[in-house]
N, CA, C and O of each residue as an XYZ file, in Angstrom:
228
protein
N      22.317      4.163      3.382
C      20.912      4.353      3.689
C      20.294      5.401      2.761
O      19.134      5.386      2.351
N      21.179      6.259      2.505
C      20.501      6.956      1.490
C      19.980      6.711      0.187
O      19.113      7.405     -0.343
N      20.550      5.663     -0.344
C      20.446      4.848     -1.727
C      19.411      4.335     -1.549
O      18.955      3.905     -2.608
N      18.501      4.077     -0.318
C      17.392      3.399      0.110
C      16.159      4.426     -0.426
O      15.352      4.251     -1.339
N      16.333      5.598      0.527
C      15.467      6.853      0.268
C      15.146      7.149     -0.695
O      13.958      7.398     -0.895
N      16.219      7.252     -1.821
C      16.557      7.152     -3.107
C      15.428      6.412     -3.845
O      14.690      6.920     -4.689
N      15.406      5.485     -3.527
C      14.832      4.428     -4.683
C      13.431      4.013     -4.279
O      12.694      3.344     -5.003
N      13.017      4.599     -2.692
C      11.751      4.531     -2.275
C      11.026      5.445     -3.365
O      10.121      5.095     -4.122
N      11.738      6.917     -3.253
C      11.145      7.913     -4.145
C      11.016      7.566     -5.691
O       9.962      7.739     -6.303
N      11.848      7.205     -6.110
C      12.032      6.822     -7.333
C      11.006      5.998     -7.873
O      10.396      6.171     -8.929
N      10.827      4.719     -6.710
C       9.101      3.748     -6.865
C       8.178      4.692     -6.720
O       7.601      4.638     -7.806
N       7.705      5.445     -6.153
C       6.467      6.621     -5.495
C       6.353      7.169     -7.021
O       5.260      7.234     -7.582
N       7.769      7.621     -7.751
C       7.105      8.698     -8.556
C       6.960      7.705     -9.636
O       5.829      7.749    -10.120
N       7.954      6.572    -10.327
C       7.626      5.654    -11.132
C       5.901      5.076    -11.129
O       5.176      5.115    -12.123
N       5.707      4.827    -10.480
C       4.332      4.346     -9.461
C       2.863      5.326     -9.985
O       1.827      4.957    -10.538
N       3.298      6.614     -9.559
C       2.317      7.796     -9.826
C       2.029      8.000    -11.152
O       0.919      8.382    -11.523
N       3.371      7.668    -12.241
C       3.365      7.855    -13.585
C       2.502      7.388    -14.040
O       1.457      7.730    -14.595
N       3.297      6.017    -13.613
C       2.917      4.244    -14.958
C       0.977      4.478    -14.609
O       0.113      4.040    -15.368
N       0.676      5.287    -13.251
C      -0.823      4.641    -13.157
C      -1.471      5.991    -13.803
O      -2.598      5.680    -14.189
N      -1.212      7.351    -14.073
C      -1.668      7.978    -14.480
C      -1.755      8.081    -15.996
O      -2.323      8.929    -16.685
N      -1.038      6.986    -16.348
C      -0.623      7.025    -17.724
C      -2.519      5.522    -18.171
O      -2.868      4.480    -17.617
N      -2.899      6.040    -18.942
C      -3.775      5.346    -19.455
C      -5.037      4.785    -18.580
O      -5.578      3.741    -18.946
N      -5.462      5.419    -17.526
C      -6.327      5.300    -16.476
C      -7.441      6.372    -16.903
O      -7.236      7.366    -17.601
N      -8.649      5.973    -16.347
C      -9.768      6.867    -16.206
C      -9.491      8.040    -15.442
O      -8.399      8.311    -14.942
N     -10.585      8.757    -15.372
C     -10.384     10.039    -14.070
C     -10.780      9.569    -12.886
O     -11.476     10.410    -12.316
N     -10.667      8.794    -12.398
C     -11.603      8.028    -11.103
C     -10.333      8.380    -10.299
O      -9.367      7.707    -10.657
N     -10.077      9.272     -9.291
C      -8.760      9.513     -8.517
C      -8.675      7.954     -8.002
O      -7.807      7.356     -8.637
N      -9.151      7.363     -7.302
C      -8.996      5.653     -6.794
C      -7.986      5.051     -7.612
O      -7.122      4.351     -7.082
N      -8.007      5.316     -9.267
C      -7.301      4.644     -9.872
C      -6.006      4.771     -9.948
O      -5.400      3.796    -10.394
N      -5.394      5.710     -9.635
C      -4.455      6.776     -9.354
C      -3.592      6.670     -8.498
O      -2.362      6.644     -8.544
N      -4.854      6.564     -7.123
C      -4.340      7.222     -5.980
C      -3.653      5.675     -5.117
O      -2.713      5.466     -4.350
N      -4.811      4.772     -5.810
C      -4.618      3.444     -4.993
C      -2.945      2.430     -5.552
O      -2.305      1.644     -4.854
N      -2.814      2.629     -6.231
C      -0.872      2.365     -6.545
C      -0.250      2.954     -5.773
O       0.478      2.392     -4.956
N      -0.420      4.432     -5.869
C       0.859      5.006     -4.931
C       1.238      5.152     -3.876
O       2.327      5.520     -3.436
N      -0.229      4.684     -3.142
C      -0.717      4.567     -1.592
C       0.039      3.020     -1.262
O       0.626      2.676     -0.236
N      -0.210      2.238     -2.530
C       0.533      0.579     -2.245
C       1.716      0.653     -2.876
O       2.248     -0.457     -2.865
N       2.382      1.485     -3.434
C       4.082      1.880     -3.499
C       4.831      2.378     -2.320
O       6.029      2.175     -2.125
N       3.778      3.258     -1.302
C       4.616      4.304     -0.570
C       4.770      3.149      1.035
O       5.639      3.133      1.906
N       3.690      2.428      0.884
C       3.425      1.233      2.107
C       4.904      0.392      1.916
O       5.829      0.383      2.728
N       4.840     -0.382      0.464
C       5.986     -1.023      0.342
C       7.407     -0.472      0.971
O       8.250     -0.999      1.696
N       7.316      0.515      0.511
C       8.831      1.555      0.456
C       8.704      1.345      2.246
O       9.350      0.441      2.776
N       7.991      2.088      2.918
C       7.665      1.973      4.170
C       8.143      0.673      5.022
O       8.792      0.891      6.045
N       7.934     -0.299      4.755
C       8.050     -1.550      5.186
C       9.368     -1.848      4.895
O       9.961     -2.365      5.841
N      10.217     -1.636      3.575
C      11.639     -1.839      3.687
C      12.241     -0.754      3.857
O      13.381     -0.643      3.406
N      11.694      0.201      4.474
C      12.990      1.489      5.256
C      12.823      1.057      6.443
O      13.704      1.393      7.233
N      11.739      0.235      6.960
C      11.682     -0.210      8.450
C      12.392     -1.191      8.655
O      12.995     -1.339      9.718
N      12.440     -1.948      7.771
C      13.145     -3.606      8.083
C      14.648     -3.134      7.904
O      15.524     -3.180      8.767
N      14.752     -2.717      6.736
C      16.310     -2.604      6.413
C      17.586     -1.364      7.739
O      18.815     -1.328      7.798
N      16.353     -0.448      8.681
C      16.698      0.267     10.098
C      16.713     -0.458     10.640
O      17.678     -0.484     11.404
N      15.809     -1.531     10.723
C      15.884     -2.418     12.184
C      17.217     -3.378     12.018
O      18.180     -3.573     12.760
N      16.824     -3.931     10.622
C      18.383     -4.631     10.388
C      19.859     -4.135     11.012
O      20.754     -4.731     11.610
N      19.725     -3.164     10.706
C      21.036     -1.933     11.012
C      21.195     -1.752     12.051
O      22.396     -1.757     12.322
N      20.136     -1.454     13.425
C      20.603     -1.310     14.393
C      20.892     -2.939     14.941
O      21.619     -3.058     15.926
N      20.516     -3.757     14.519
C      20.516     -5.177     15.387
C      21.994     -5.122     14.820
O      22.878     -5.145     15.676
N      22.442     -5.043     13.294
C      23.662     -5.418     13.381
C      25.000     -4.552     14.318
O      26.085     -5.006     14.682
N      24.316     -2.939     14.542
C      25.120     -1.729     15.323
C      25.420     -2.454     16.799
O      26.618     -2.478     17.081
N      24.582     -3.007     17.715
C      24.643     -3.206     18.873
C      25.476     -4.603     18.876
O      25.751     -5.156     19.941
């Protein structure tokens, strides 16, 4: 599970880079990737827990 955490962060900061890299100053432009990186990540630390406990019980 940790390799998970891992690579959530890893998208977040990859994410923050690639969009700050060659963008206007408009924070939106910026802000709106990493907000739809950190959702993603979100959604498979949830699925891949829920997975885990269905397979625990």
């Amino acid at each position: 599970m940790k390799a998970v955490w891992i690579g959530a962060a890893v998208l977040v900061v990859v994410t923050l880079a690639a969009s700050m890299i060659g963008t206007t100053t408009k924070l939106g432009n910026i802000i709106g990737p990493v907000v739809g990186s950190i959702v993603t990540s979100a959604i498979l630390i949830g699925l891949i827990t829920w997975e885990n406990k269905k397979e625990l019980s």
